[in-house]
C-alpha positions as CSV (number, residue, x, y, z in Angstrom):
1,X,-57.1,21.0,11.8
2,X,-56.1,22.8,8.3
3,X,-54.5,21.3,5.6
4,X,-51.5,23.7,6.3
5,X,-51.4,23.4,9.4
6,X,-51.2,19.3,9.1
7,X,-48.5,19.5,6.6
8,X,-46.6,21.9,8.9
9,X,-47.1,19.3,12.0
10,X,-45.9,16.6,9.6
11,X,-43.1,18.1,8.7
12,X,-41.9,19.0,12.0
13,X,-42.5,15.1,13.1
14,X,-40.5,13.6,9.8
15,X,-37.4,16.1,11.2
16,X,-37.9,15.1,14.9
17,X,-37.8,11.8,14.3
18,X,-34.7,11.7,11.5
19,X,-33.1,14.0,15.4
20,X,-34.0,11.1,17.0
21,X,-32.7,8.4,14.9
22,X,-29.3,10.4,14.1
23,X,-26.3,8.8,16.8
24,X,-24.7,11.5,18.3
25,X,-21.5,9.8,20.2
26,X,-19.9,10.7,22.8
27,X,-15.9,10.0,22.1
28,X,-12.6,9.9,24.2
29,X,-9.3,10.4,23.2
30,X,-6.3,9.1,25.3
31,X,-4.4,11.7,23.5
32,X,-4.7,15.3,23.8
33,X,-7.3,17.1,21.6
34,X,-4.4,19.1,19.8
35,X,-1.8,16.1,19.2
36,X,-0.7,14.7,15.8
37,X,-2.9,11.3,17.3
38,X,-6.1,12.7,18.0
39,X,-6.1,15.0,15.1
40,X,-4.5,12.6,12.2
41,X,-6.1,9.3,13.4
42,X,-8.8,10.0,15.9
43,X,-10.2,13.2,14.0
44,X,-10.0,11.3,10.0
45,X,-12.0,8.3,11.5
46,X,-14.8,11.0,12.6
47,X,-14.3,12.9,9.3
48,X,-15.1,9.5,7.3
49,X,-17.7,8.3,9.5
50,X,-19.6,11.3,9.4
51,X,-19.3,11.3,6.0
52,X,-20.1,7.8,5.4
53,X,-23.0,7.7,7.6
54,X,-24.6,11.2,5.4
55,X,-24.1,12.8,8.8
56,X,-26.4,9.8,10.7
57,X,-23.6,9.0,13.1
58,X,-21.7,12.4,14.7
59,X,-19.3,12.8,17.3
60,X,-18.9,15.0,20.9
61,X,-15.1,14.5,21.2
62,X,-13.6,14.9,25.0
63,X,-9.6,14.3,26.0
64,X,-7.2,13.0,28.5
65,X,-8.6,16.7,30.7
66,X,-11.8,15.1,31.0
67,X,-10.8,10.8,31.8
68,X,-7.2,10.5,32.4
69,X,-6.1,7.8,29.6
70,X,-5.2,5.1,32.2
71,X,-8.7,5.3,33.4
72,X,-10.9,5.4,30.1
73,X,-11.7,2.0,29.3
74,X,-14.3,1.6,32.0
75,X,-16.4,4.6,31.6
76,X,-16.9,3.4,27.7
77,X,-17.6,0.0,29.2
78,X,-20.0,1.2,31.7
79,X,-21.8,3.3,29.1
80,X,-20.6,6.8,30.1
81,X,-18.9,7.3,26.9
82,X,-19.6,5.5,23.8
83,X,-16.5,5.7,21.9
84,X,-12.8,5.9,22.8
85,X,-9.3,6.1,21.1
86,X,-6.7,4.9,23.1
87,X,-3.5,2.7,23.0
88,X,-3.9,-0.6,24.5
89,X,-0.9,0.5,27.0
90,X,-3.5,2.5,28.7
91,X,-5.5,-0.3,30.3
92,X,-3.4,-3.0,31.1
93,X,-5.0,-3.4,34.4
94,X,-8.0,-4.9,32.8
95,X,-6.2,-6.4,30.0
96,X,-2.8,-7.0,28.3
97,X,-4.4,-8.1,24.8
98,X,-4.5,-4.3,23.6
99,X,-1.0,-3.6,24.3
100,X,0.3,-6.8,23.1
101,X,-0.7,-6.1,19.8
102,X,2.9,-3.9,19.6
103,X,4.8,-7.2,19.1
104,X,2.8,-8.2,15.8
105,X,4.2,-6.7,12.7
106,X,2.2,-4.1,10.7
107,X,-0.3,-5.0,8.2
108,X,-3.8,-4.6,8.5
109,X,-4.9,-6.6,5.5
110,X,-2.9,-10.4,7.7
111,X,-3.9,-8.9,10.7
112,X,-7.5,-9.6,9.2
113,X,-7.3,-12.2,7.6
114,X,-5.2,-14.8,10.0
115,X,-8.0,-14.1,12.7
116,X,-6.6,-12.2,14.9
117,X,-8.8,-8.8,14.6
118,X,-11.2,-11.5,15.0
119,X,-9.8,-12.9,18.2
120,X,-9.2,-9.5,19.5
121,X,-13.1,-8.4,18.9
122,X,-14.4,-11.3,21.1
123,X,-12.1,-10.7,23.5
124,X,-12.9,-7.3,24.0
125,X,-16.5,-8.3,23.4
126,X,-16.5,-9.7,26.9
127,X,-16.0,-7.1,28.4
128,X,-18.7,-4.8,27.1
129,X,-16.9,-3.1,24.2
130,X,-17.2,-3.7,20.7
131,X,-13.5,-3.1,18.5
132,X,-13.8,-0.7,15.3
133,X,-9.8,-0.3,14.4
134,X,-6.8,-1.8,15.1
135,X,-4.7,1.2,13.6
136,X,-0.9,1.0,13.4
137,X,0.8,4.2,13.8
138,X,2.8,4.1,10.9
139,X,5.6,1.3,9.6
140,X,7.8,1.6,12.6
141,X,7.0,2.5,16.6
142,X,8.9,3.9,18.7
143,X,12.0,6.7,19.8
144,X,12.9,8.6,23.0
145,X,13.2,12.3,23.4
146,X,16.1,12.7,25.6
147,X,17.6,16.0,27.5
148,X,20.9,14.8,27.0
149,X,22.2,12.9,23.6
150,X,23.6,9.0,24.1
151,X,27.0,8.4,25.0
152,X,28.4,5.0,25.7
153,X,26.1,1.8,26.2
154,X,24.3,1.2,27.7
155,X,22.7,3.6,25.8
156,X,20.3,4.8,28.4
157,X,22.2,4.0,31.7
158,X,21.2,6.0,34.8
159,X,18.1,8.1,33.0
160,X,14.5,8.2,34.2
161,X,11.8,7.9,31.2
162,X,8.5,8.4,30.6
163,X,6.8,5.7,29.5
164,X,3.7,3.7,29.2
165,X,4.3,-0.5,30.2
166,X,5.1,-1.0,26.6
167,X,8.5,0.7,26.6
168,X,9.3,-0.8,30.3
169,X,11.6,-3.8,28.3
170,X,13.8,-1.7,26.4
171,X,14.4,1.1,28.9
172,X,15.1,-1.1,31.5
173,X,17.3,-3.4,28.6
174,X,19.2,-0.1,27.6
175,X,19.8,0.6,31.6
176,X,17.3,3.1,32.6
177,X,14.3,3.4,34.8
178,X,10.8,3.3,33.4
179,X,8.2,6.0,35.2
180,X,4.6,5.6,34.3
181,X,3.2,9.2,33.2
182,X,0.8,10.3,30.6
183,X,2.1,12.4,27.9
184,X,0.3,15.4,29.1
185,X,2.6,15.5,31.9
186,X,5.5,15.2,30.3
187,X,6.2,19.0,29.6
188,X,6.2,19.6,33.0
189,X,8.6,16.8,34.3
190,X,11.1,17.6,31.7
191,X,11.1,20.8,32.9
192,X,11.6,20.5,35.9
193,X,13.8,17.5,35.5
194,X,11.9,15.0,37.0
195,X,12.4,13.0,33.8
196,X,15.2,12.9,31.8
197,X,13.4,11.8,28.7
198,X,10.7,10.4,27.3
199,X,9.8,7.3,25.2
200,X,6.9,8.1,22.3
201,X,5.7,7.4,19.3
202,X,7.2,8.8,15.7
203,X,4.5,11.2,15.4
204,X,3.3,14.5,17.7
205,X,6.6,15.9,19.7
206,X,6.4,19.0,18.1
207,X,2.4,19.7,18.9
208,X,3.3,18.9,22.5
209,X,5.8,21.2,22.6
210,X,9.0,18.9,24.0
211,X,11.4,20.7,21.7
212,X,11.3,23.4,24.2
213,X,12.4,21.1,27.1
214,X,14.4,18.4,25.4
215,X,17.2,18.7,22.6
216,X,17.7,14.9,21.1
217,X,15.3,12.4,19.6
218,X,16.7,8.7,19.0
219,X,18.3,6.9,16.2
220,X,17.2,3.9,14.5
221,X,13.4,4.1,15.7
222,X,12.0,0.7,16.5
223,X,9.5,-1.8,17.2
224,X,5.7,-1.1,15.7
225,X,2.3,0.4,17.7
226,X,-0.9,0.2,17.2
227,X,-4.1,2.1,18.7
228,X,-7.8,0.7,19.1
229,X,-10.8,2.6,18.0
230,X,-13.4,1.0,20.6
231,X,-16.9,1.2,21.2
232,X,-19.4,0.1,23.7
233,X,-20.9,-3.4,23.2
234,X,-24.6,-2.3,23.9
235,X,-24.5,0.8,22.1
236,X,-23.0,-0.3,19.1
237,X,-25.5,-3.6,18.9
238,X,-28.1,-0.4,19.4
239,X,-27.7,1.1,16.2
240,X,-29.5,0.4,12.7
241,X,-27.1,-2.1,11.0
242,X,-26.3,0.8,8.3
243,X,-24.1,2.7,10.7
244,X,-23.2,-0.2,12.6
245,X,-21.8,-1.1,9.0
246,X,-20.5,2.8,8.7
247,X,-18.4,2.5,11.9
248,X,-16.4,-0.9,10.9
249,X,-16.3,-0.3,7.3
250,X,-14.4,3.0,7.8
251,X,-12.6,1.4,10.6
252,X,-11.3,-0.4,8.4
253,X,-10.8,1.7,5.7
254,X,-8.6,3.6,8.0
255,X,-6.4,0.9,9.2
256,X,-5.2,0.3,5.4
257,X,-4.3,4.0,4.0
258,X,-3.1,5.6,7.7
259,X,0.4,4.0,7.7
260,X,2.1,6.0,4.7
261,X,0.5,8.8,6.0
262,X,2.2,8.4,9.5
263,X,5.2,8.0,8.1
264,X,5.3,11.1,6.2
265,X,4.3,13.2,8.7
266,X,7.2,11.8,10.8
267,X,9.8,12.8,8.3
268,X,8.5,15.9,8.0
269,X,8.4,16.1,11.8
270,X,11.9,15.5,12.2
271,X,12.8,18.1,10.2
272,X,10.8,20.4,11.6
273,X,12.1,19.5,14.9
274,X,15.9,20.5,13.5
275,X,14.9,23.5,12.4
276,X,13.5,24.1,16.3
277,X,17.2,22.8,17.5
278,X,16.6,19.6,18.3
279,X,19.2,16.9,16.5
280,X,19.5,13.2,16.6
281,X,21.3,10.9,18.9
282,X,22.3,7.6,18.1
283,X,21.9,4.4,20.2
284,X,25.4,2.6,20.2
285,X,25.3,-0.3,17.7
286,X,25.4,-3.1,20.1
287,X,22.4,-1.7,21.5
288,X,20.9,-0.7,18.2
289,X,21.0,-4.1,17.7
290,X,18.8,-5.6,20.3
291,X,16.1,-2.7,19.9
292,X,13.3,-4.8,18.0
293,X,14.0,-8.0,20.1
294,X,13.7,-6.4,23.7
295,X,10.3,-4.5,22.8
296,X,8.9,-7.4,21.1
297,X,9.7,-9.9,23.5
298,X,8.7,-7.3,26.5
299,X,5.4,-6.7,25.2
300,X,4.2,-10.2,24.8
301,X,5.9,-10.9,28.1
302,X,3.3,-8.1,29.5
303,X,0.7,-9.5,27.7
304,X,1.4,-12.9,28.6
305,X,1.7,-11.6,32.5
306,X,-2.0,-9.5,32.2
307,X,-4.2,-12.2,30.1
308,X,-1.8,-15.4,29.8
309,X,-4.9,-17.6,27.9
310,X,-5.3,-15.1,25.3
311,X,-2.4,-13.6,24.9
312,X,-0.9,-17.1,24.2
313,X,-3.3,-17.7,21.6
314,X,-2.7,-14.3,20.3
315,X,1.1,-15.7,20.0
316,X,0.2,-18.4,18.6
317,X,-2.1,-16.9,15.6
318,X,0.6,-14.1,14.4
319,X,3.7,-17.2,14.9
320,X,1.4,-19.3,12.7
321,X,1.1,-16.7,9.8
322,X,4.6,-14.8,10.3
323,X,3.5,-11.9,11.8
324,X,6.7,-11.5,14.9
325,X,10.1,-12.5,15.3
């Protein structure tokens, strides 16, 4: 064999084998691949992975078209998919850790350092998935978009509302009727007035396009939310340790600069949204009241009614270290 042709061969094995070494995940979004979710939260963690990682670690992205959101947690267990982004409303079957999460207030930084990210890992841990981010979607949670503004309290009496099981307590505490649906049905059901609203985060209306179907978002907002960027336990623990390190150091890189960022794209959203003709209704005050209580009691109640042993000790670490009403 030549000299040439030896370096040649050489060189064509170094690059094969840096392909080879290179993780190229496969990624699910519970939200759709155009919303404000997947592209300001989902779409930023790939961005500083990638970059973190020199381009070792990159990322196939798939949505809600491909694994409807209530069913994506297993195929990321099983191994299908290696990487999901999801809200822990979504999977509630297997467990109500992930959604309970909504009753503990935001701040990454406690949230880390009482335990409880922690406590969540392990927990997740057993069933075959490995927890990157616990990422609150901005410094407060929660509205409706509603066909028709509030009049009277309660302030939702006779409506049907989207929702996921996290808004189930205050809908039904304001007087309407909770129907499970995944936002990319939503359009549709407004429509067609299936629904007559829907509950949401702060954050994406306008990308899905509800303006068009609805005319009121809610006044005050309430509650907090959080998503999970989640892996799978075996091919996470299947990495080299330097983008093992890559995908939790940016994880949590992401959980402490997303919230002002969220929150200003929400103002700016609302406006936008006036401009497009929709305006704000107001809850009436006795109900505006009771807002923060009946989510936060209602989601640790769900919790508490999914995984009762660790949602209690959930509880108990965020009462110990003033982290819920």
């Amino acid at each position: 064999m030549n000299s040439t042709f030896k370096t040649l061969s050489l060189a064509a094995l170094v690059l094969a084998c840096g392909q080879a070494a290179a993780s190229d995940l496969r990624m699910l979004t519970s939200y759709t691949t155009t919303s404000a979710y997947t592209r300001e939260v989902a779409e930023r963690y790939i961005d500083m992975v990638e970059s973190a990682s020199d381009g070792e670690i990159s990322f196939n992205l798939s949505g809600p078209d491909v694994v409807p959101p209530f069913e994506q947690l297993e195929p990321v267990s099983a191994g299908v998919f290696d990487v999901l982004y999801t809200h822990g409303a979504y999977h509630t079957n297997t467990t109500g850790v992930g959604a309970a999460m909504d009753s503990v207030f935001v701040d990454p930084a406690k949230v880390r350092e009482s335990g409880l990210w922690d406590f969540i890992d392990g927990h997740y841990n057993e069933l075959g998935i490995k927890l990157l981010a616990i990422v609150p979607l901005g410094s407060s949670g929660f509205q409706y978009v509603l066909k028709e503004p509030i009049e009277g309290s309660p302030s939702l009496e006779g409506r049907r509302l989207r929702g996921s099981p996290s808004y189930s307590s205050v809908t039904q505490g304001m007087g309407g009727t909770p129907v499970l649906m995944s936002s990319g049905d939503v359009y549709s059901a407004l429509d067609r007035n299936v629904i007559d609203g829907a509950a949401w985060g702060l954050n994406g209306v306008k990308d899905l396009g509800w303006y068009e179907v609805a005319d009121y978002f809610t006044k005050p907002t309430f509650g907090q939310t959080y998503t999970y960027l989640l892996m799978n336990l075996n091919k996470f623990e299947a990495l080299p340790e330097g983008e093992q390190t890559a995908l939790l150091e940016q994880g949590q890189a992401l959980e402490a600069e997303i919230v002002p960022i969220l929150d200003q794209l929400a103002v700016d959203e609302w406006a936008a949204l006036e401009e497009l003709g929709m305006q704000a209704t107001h809850f009436a005050p006795e109900d505006a009241e009771r807002l923060d209580a009946l989510v936060t009691e209602g989601i640790w109640q769900l919790g508490l009614e999914k995984s009762p042993e660790a949602v209690a000790r959930m509880r108990e670490i965020a009462e110990q270290h003033g982290m819920t009403p």
